[in-house]
Residue, then its C-alpha position, 0 to 999 in steps of 0.5 A: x518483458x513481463x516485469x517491464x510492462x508490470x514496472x511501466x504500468x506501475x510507474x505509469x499509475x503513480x505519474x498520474x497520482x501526482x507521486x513522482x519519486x524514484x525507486x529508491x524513495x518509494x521502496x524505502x517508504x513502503x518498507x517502513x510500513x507496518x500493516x497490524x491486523x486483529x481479527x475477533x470471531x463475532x459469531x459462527x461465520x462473522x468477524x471483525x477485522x481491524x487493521x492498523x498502519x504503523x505510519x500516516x494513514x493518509x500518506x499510506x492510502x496515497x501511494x496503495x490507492x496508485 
């Protein structure tokens, strides 16, 4: 019962984002995403954290912004 509300909220978000393709798309498309992340010490406690997506930034931040 759980996983059906979860699937519903989920389907629910990216209806109202204007993303309507099925499971098969979207499972698809998320999976070719690579997310790369470099992390430099800056002093003790302090970092940079750069991340780098694989595909379109704007397309990828479309469908985790949903």
């Amino acid at each position: 019962m759980l996983a059906y509300h979860v699937s519903h909220l989920i389907r629910t978000k990216l209806t109202a984002n204007h993303i309507h393709e099925g499971w098969d798309s979207l499972r698809f498309r998320l999976n070719q995403i690579l997310r790369i992340t470099t992390v430099m010490p800056k002093s003790k406690h302090r970092y940079i954290v750069l991340r780098y997506y694989s595909t379109d930034a704007a397309e990828t931040m479309r469908y985790f912004a949903a």
